[in-house]
N, C-alpha and C positions, 0 to 999 in steps of 0.2 A: 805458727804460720800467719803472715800478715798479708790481705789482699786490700790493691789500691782501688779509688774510687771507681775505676773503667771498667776492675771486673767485678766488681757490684752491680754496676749500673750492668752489664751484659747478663750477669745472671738472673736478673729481676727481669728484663725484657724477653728472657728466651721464658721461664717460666710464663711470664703474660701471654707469651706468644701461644705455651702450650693451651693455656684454659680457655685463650678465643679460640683455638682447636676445637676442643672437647665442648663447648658451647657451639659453634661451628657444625660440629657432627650432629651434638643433641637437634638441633633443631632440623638440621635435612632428614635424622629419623624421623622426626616428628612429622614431617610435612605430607608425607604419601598417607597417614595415617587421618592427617585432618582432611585432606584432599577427598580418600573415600567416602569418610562420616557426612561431606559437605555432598557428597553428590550422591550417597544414601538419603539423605534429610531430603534433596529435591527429590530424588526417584518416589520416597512415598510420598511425596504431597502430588504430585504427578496421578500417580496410582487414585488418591480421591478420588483428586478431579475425573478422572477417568469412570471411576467404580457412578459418581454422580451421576456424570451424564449418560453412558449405559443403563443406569439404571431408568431412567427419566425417559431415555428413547425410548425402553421396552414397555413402561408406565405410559407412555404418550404424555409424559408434562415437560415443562419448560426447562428445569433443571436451576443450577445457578448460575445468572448472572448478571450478578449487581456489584459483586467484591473485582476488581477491576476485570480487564479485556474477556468478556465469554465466562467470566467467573474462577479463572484459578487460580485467583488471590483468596478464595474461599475456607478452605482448608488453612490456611495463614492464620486468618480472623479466626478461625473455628479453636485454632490451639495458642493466640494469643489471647483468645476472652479465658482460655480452660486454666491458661497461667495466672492471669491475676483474680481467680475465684476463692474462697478459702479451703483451705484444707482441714478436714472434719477426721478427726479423732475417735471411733466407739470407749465412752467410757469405761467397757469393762475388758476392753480389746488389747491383745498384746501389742504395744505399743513398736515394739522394734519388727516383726515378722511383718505387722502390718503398712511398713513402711519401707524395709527389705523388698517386700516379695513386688512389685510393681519394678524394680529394678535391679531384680535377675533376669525376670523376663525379658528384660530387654536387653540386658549386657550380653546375655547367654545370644542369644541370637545375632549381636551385631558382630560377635566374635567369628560368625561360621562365613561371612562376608572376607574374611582375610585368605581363607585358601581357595576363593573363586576367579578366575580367569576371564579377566574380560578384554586381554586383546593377548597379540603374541609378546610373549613373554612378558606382560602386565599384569603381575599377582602381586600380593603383597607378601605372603608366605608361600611358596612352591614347594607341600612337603611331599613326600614319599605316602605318605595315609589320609592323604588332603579329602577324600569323600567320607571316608571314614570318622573323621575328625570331626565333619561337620555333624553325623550323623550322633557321635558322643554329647556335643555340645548342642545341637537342638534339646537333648534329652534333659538339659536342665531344667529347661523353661519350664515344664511343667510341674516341678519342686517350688519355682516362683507362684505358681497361682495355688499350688495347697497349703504353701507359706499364707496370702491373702487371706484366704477362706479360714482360713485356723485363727488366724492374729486377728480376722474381725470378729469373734464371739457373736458370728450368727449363722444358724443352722444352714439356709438358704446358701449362703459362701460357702461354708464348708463342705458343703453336698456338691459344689460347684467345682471347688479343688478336687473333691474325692474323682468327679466324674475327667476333669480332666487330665489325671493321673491314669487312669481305668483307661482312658481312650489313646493316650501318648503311647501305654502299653500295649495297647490292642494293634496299633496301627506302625508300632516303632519294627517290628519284626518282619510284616511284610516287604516294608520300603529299607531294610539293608539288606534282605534278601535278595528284593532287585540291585539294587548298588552292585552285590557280591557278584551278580552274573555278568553286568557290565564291567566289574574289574577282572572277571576271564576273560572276557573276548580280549580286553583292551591290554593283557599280562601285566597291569598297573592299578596304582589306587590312585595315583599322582592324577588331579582334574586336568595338569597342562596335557599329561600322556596320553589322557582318555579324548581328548579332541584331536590331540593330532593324530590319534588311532583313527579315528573318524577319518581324517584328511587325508588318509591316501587312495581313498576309493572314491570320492568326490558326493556328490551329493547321494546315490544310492548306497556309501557307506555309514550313514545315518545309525545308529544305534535303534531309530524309529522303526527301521526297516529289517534289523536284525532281532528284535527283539520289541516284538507289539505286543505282546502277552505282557511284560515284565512295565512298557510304558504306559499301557492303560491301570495298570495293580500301580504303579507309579502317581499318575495323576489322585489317583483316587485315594491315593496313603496321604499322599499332599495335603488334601483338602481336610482330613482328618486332623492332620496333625495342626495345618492354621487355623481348625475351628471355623471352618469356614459354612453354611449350607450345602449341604441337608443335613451336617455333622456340626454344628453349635450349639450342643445338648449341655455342656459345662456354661452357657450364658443362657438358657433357653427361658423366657420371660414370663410365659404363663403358667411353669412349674418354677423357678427356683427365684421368681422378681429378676435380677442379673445375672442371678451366680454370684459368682467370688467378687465381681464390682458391688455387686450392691452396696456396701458402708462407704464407696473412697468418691471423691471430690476433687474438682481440682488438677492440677498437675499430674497428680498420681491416677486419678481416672481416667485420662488423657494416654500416660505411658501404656496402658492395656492397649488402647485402640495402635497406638503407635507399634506393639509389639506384635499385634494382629498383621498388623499392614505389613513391615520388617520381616516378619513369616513369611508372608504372600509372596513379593519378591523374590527372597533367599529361594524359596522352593522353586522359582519362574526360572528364576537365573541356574539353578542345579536341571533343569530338566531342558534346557539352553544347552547345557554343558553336556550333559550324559547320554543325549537323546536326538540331537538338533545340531550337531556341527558346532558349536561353540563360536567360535568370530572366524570359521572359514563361511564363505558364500556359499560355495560348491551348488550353485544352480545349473540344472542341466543345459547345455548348448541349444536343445530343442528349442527353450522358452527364450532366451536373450541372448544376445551376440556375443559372439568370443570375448570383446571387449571388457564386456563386464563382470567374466567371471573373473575375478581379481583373488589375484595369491598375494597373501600377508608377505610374504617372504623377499617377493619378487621388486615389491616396490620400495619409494622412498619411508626411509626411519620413521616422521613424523606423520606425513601421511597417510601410512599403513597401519600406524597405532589408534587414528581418527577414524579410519574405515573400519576398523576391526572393533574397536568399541561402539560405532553407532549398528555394525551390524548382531554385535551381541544384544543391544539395546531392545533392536526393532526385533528381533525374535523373542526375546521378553515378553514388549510388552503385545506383541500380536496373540504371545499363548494366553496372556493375561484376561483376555477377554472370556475364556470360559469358565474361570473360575467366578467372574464376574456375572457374568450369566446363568451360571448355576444357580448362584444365592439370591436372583430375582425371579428363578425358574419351577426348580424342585421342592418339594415341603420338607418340613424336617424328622428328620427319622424317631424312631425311641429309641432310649438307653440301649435296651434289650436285642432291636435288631440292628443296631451299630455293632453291637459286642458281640455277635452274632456274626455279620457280614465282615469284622475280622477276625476274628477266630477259626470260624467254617469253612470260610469263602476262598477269602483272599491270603491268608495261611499257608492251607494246602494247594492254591495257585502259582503261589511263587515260588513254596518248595519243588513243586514241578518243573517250574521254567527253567530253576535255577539246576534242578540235577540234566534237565534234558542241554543246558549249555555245557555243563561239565562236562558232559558224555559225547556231544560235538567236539568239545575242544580234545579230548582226549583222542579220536577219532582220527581227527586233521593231525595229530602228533606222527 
């Protein structure tokens, strides 16, 4: 079979055609992906800044600002000096664990940002198990910091990994236990299904409001699991030097603090979600005019995606402020009544909450 030059040439352009295709597609997948990571990366330098100067009002000092306007070029400076520092090696240190585990922690965590909802229909994965999901992939991170502690052949790390294993565990069973009660009420796991469950009662359909037992055991799993005060007992400085930081330098001692912060948010933004109306207003009529209680649905495409994401935003970072306040507030616990107050406590709390919604929802059947 003999073909002439025109369908050569036609065959060759329809192939080119296809691979600017598939190059074409490769990269609009990619974009929503860089898109996130870009406005995760400002959200926690945001959060610093924020955790700074809270902390500095409560303190009565000036706070930062010298690193440009008020100081939130501060945190920039603070993670471009930590990149060009060097990175230190323990010589008798597993070399690969020790350099793994700072980048589980944090991959694990930036993963659970894919099935969060921050405007209508503005997720990047919409799955059917999306709370769940995130609540399997939190559970990595703390394999990343017993990797640390292990790969750096020092006691003090390792006792740091141990504890922060010991606490993910303590604390990881309360907080799906709540999840599990919000996915009765809401007959989904799906995060978009659980806000709009919220949304058709308006603001008193609040998960806050249906379920304060399960939201305060909520907060308080939260703060457990980002290591935050009164629960930073795997970095606690006058028993273990760091923790599992103590050997790393560098870039890699920089990813911890980054993976701390990455925590912060993810749990700000799930308790936004499951607790808080997600990116509906739903403010009661009593407090502001008809006007403003704006339905996602009702308005224009682009507009209502800009509203709905800055009111996820502002609910953020408004709960942000107690966690933030906590850790310049309370002292920090011991081992023994951490492991204690989950196990004892908040345990057999949420087992409660969680059979008393069951037995509601079975009820209302």
């Amino acid at each position: 079979m003999i073909m002439d030059t025109t369908e050569i040439q036609a065959i060759n352009s329809f192939s080119r055609l296809e691979s600017l295709k598939e190059v074409y597609g490769l990269i609009w997948l990619l974009v929503p992906i860089f898109t996130l990571v870009l406005g995760i990366t400002i959200g926690v330098l945001v959060i610093v800044w924020l955790e700074r100067e809270i902390s500095a009002g409560i303190q009565q000092r000036i706070g930062p600002e010298y690193a440009g306007p008020l100081g939130i070029l501060q945190a920039l400076a603070d993670g471009t000096k930590l990149l060009f520092k060097e990175n230190l090696l323990p010589a008798r240190g597993d070399g690969r664990l020790f350099s793994i585990g700072p980048s589980v922690a944090v991959i694990s965590i930036l993963l659970s940002y894919s099935v969060i909802p921050f405007g209508y229909h503005l997720i990047l994965a919409d799955l059917g198990i999306g709370v769940f999901l995130w609540i399997a992939i939190s559970s990595i991170a703390p394999v990343g910091l017993l990797m640390s502690g292990y790969g750096s052949n020092n006691k003090y790390s390792f006792l740091g990994g141990l504890r922060a294993a010991a606490q993910s565990i303590s604390y990881e069973i309360p907080l799906t236990l709540c999840v599990l009660s919000i996915s009765l009420l809401s007959n989904s796991s799906s995060t978009v299904d659980i806000v709009e469950a919220q949304s058709k009662y308006g603001f008193w359909g609040w998960n806050l409001w249906r379920q304060p037992i399960g939201f305060l055991i909520f907060i308080i799993s939260s703060l457990a699991e980002c290591e935050r005060l009164p629960f930073d007992l795997p970095e606690a400085e006058e028993e273990l030097v760091a923790g599992y930081q103590t050997e790393y330098s560098g870039i890699k001692f920089g990813l911890f603090y980054v993976a701390s912060y990455l925590n912060l948010l993810v749990s700000s933004l799930f308790i936004t979600v499951l607790y808080l109306g997600g990116w509906n207003l739903s403010i009661p009529y009593l407090f502001v005019p008809k006007i403003l209680d704006i339905n996602i649905n009702k308005v224009g495409k682009v507009f209502g995606t800009i509203i709905s994401i800055f009111i996820t935003l502002a609910k953020t970072y408004l709960f942000l402020f107690i966690p933030i306040a906590t850790r310049w507030t309370l002292p920090r616990l011991r081992i023994d009544q951490l492991l204690n107050l989950g196990w004892k406590f908040l345990l057999p709390i949420s087992l409660g909450n969680l059979l008393l919604t069951t037995s509601s929802q079975l009820l209302s059947l």
